[in-house]
C-alpha positions as CSV (number, residue, x, y, z in Angstrom):
1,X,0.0,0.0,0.0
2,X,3.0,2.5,0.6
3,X,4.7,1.9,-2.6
4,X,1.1,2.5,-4.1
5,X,0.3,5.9,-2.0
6,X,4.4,6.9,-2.9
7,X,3.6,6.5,-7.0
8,X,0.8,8.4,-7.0
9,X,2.2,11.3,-4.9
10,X,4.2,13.7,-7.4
11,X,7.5,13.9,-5.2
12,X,9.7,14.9,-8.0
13,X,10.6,19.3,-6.8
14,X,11.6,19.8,-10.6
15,X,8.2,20.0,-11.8
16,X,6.7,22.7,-9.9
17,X,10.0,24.9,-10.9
18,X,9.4,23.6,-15.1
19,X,5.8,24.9,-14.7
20,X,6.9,28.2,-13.2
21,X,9.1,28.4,-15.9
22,X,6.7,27.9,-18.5
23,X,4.3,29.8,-16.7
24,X,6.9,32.9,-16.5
25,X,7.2,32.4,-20.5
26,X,3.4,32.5,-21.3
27,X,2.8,35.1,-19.2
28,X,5.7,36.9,-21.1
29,X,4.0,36.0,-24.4
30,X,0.4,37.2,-23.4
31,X,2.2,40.8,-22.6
32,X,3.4,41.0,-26.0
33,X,0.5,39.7,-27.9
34,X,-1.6,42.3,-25.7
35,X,0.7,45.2,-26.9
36,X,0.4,44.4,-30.3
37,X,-3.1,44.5,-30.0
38,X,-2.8,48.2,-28.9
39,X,-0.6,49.1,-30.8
40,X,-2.7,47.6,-34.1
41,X,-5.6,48.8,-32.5
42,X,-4.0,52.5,-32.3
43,X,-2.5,52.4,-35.8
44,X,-6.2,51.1,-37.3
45,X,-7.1,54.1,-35.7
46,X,-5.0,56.3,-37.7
47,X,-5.2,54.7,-40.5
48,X,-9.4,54.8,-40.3
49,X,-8.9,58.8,-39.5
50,X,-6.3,59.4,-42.3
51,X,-9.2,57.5,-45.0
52,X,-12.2,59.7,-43.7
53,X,-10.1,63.0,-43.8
54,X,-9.3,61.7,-47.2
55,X,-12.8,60.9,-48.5
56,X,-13.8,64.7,-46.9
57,X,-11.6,66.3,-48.6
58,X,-12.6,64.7,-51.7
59,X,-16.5,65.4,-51.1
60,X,-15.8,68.9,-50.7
61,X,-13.3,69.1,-54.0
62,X,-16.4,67.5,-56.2
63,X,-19.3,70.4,-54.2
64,X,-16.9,72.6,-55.6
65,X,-16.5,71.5,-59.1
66,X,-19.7,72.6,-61.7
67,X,-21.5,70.1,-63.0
């Protein structure tokens, strides 16, 4: 019954440390990723502001133009 009760307790100390590890590295990753979204999010921003000053400018060129 002991050698039973000893397998199916984890006793190896390198595992916890391996998922703290990886744990350290996702984290990481999901901070990056996160930025990127702001940053996209920021330069679709600009981008969509740029296009409707663009297409204004252009409506008020053809109200100016005759017919």
């Amino acid at each position: 019954m002991a050698k039973a009760l000893i397998g199916y307790l984890n006793s190896d100390l390198r595992v916890p440390a391996r998922f703290e590890v990886e744990n350290a590295r996702l984290r990481s990753r999901v901070n990056e990723l996160e930025q990127l979204v702001l940053r996209l999010k920021v330069e679709n921003d600009e981008l969509t502001a740029a296009q409707a000053a663009v297409l204004l400018d252009l409506e008020t060129t053809d109200e100016l133009q005759p017919a």
